[in-house]
N, C-alpha and C positions, 0 to 999 in steps of 0.2 A: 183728098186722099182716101183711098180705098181701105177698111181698116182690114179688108179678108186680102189682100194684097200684101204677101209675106218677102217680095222682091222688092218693095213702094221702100223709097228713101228715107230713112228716120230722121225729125229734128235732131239737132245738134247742139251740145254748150252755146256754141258760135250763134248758130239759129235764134235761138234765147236770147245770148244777149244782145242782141243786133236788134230786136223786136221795139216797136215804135215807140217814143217816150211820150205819154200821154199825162200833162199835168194836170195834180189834181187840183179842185177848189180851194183848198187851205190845207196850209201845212201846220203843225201846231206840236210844240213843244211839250215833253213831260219830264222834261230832268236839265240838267245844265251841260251835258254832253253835248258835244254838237251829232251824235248820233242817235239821241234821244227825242227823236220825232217822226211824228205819223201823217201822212197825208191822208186827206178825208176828201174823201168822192162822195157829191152830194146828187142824189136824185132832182129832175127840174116839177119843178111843182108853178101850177098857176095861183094868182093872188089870194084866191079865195081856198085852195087846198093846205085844210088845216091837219089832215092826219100825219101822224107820226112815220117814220122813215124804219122799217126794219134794216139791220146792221149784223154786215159780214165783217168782222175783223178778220182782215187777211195778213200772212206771217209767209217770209218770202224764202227760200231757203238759199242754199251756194255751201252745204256741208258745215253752218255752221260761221265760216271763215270769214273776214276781214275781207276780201279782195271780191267778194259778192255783196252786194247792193237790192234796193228796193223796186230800182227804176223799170224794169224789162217786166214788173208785173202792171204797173199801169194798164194794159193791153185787157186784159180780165179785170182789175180793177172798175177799168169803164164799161166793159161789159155788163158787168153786174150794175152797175151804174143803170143804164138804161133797161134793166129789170125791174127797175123802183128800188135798187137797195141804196143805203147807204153804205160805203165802205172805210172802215180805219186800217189803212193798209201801213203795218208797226216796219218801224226800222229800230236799230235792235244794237248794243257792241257786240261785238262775233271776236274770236278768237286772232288775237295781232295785234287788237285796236282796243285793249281793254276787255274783251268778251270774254267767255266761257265761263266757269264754276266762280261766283255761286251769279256774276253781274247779265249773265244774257238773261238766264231766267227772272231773276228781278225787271229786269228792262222791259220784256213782253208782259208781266203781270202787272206794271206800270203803267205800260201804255195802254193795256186793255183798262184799266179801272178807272183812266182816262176820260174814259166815254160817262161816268156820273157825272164829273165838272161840266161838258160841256151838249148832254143832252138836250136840255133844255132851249140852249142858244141856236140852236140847228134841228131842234123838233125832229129826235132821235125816238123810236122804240126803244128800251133795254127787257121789253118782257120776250126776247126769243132773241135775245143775240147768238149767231150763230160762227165760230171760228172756223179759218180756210186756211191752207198751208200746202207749201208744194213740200217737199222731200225734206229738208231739215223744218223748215216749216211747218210739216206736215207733222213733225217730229213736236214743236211748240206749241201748236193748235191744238193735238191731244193732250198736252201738259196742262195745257190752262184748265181745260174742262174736267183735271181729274184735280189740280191743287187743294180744293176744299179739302179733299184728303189730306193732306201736309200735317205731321205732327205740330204742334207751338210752337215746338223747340226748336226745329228747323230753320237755317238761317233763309228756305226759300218760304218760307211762310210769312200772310198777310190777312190781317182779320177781315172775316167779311168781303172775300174776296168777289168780281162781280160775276155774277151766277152764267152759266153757258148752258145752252140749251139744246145745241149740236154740233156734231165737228165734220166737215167735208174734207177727207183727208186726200192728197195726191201722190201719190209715187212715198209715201209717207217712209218714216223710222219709226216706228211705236217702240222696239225693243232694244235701248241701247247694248245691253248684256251680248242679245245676239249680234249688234251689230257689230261690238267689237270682234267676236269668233267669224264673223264674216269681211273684215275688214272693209266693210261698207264707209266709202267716204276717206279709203285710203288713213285710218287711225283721226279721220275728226271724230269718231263718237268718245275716243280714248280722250281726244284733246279739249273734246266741250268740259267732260266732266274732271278734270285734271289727272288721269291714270289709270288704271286698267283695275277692273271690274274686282279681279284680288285682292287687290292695294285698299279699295274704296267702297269697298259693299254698301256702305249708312249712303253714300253719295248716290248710286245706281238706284237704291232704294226711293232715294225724293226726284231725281232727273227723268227716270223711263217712263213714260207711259206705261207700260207693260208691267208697273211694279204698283201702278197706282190702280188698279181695275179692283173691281167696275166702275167706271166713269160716271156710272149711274145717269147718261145722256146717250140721245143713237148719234151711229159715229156711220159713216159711210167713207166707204173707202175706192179710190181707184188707181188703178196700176196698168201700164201697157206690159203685154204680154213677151215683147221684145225691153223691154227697161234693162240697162248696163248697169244701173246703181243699186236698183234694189228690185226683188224678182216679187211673182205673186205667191209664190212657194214662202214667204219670207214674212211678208202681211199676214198672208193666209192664216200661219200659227198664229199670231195676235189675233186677231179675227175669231179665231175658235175659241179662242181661250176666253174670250171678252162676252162671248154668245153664250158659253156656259156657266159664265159668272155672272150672266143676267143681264148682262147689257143688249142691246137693240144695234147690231152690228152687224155690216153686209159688205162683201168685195167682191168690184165688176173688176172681172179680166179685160184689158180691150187688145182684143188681135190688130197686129201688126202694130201697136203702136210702141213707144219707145220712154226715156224717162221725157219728154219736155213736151208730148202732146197733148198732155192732160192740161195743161195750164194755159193752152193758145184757146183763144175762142172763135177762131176759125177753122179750128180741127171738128174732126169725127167727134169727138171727145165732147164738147163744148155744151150740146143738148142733154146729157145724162149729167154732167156737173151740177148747169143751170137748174133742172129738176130735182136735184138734191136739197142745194140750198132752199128754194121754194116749197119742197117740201116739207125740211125740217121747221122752216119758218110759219109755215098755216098749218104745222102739228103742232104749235102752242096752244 
């Protein structure tokens, strides 16, 4: 695909979820849910390769909602995969299935802190774990890396939570407050957090990204310049707001692309991704 080609066909939902299912190495349980599990993409190491594995927790989106799934990211999962990473790609309750306020964020803070139990057994780095997320995803990816912030009292809060060291965001939501004024997501940003931003101010406060700045971690962000879901006009203000709060914050436009090419690794896209994660990871 051409990405200076503004007639070229955009992926589609469809596209996405049609995309090859690629299983991972283990799948591995962090709660009693049957949705409470992550599959782990292991790098292939020969007998005598003793170094440790850097780790993208990757965080899948679908608005949030119950009737989207993990499976259609395997495709980038194994991508990354054969970069040398290792990947904890979280499944999560979404909103239908027991999701939204306060158990989807508990769920991803679970499954990320996951990776201490099982470091060891899979000869995992955790000194530069880096989070990846498409669009609501991309939305949890930046959650995680700002939680430390989380007051005590918070029912999303966890002591010592495990530390993130950068977030590769895709087609992301950083700002739920905006997203509800933009009904991004058709009212899922209302529905994650149970009610609109009037109603729930203390809630907006521990769910946004956007409330929890500075991340005090760099965050790279990308967005197709054609995206239905969510524009680069829309990042953009996170983005500024995060750069002059002191955070290490950057958003590449990509022409002609759309919301689902960021996430194929056979897209245009797929080279600036890949050098994200790579680079946040050898900036530790």
């Amino acid at each position: 695909m051409n990405p200076q080609d503004e007639s070229t066909r955009m992926l589609t939902a469809d596209d996405y979820a049609s995309n090859p299912r690629v299983p991972a190495d283990h799948r591995l349980a962090y709660g009693p849910d049957p949705q409470q599990f992550a599959d782990l993409y292991l790098p292939e190491r020969t007998a005598d390769q003793m170094t440790q594995s850097p780790v993208v927790v990757m965080i899948h989106g679908g608005c949030w909602r119950a009737a989207h799934g993990l499976e259609p990211m395997g495709l980038l999962c194994a991508a990354l995969r054969a970069e040398g990473f290792a990947v904890l790609s979280l499944e999560y309750r979404r909103v239908g299935t027991g999701g939204g306020w306060p158990t989807t964020f508990q769920d991803v803070a679970a499954g990320a802190d996951l990776l201490r139990d099982i470091a060891s057994d899979f000869n995992l780095s955790l000194s530069g774990v880096v989070t990846m997320g498409h669009s609501a995803g991309g939305h949890l990816a930046l959650w995680l890396a700002g939680r430390h912030r989380l007051p005590k009292e918070s029912l999303l809060y966890s002591p010592g939570p495990l530390p993130v060291h950068g977030v590769v965001a895709l087609a992301s939501i950083p700002d739920l407050v905006e997203g509800v004024k933009r009904d991004i997501c058709k009212g899922g940003c209302r529905d994650l957090v149970g009610g609109p931003p009037e109603e729930m101010p203390d809630r907006y406060r521990l769910a946004s990204p956007a409330a929890l700045l500075p991340l005090g971690v760099p965050h790279r962000h990308f967005v197709g310049a054609r995206d239905h879901v969510v524009s680069a006009e829309y990042i953009g203000l996170f983005v500024t707001e995060a750069a002059r709060l002191g955070d290490d914050a950057t958003l590449v436009e990509l022409p002609g692309a759309g919301h689902f090419e960021v996430v194929l690794p056979t897209s245009f896209a797929w080279p600036l991704v890949r050098a994200a994660a790579l680079e946040l990871v050898q900036g530790v």
